[in-house]
C-alpha positions as CSV (number, residue, x, y, z in Angstrom):
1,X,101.3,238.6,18.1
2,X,104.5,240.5,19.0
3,X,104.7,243.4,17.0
4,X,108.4,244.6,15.9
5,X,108.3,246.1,12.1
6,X,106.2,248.7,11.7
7,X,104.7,250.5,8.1
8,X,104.4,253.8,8.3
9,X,102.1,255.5,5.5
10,X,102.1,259.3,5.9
11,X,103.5,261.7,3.2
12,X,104.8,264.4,6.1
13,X,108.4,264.0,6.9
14,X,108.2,265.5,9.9
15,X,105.4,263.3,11.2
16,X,107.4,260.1,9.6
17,X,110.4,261.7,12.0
18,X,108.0,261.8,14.6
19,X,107.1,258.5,14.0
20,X,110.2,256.9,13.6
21,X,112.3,258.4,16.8
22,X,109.1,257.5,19.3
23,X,108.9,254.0,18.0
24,X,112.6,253.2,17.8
25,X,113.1,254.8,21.4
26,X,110.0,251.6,22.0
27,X,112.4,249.2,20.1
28,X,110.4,248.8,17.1
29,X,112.0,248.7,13.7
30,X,110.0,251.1,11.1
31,X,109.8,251.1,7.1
32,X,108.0,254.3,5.0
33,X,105.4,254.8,2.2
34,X,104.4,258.5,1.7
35,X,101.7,258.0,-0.9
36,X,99.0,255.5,-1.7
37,X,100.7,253.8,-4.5
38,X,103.9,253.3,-2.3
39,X,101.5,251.8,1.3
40,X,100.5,248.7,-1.0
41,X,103.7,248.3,-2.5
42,X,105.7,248.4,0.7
43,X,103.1,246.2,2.8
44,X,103.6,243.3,0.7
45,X,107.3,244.0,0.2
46,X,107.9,244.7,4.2
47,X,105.0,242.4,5.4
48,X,105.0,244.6,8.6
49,X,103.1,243.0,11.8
50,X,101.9,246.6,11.9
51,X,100.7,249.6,9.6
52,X,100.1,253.4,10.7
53,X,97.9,255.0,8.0
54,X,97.3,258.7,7.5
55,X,94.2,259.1,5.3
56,X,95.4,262.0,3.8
57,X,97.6,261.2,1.0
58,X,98.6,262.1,-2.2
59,X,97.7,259.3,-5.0
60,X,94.8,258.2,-3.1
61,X,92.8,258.2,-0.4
62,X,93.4,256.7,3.0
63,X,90.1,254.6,2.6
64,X,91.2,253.5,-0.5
65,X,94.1,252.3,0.4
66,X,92.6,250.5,3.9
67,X,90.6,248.5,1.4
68,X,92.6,247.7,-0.4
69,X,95.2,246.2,2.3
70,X,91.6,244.4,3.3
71,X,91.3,242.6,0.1
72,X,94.6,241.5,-0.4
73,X,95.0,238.0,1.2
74,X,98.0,238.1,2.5
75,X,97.9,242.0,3.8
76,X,94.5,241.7,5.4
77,X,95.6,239.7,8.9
78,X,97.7,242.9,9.3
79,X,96.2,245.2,12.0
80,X,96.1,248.5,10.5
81,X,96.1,252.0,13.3
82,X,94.4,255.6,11.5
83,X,96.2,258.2,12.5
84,X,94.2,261.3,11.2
85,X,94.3,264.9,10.9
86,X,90.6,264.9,9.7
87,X,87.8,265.3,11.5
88,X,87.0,262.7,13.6
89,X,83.2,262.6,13.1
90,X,82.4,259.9,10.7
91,X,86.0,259.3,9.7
92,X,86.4,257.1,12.8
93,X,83.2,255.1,12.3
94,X,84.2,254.5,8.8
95,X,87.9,254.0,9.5
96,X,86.6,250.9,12.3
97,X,83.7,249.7,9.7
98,X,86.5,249.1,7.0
99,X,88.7,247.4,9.5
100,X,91.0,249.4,11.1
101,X,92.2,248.0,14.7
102,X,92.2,251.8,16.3
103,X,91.6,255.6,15.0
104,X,93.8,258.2,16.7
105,X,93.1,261.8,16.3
106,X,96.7,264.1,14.8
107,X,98.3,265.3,17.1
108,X,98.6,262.1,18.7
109,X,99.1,261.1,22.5
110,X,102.6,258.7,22.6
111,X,101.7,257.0,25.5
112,X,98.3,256.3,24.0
113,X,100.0,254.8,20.3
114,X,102.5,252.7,22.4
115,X,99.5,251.5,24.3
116,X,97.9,249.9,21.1
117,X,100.9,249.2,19.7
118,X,100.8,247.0,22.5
């Protein structure tokens, strides 16, 4: 699958800057959701080949909202990339277990996104 449109979900503008200047430098066109409420919402209005998830958000959990793209039908062939602040021991493992393609530790590496961006 070629990835173009990507779904950011991180309530930090500065990160969503971050974000959005490294991936459009990578050609890769890039929509926003800063909360919980908003990821859902904008997945199925977007229907991105691609979602970045922060788990830490305000209205809800990052889990939450990972299971939730899981059990809608036409959200869940979406890969979905954690891109976390938190510690990595367990959130990883859990973040993998509830279907997440890849779990990148904040700060992130660029090279190492773009590499499984793919």
């Amino acid at each position: 699958m070629s990835i173009k449109k990507i779904l950011i979900v991180e309530d930090d503008t500065d990160v969503r800057l971050g974000y959005h200047v490294l991936l459009k430098a990578n050609h890769y066109d890039t929509v926003f959701a800063s909360d919980a409420l908003s990821a859902v919402s904008g997945a199925r209005k977007h229907l991105p080949d691609l979602i970045i998830l922060d788990l830490g958000l305000p209205a809800g959990d990052g889990f939450i909202v990972l299971d939730r793209f899981r059990a809608d039908t036409d959200l869940s062939v979406i890969p979905v990339i954690v891109v976390s602040a938190r510690d990595l021991h367990g959130n990883k493992e859990h973040a993998l277990q509830a279907g997440a393609r890849a779990y990148l530790q904040k700060p992130w590496n660029d090279d190492e996104l773009l590499a499984i961006i793919g």
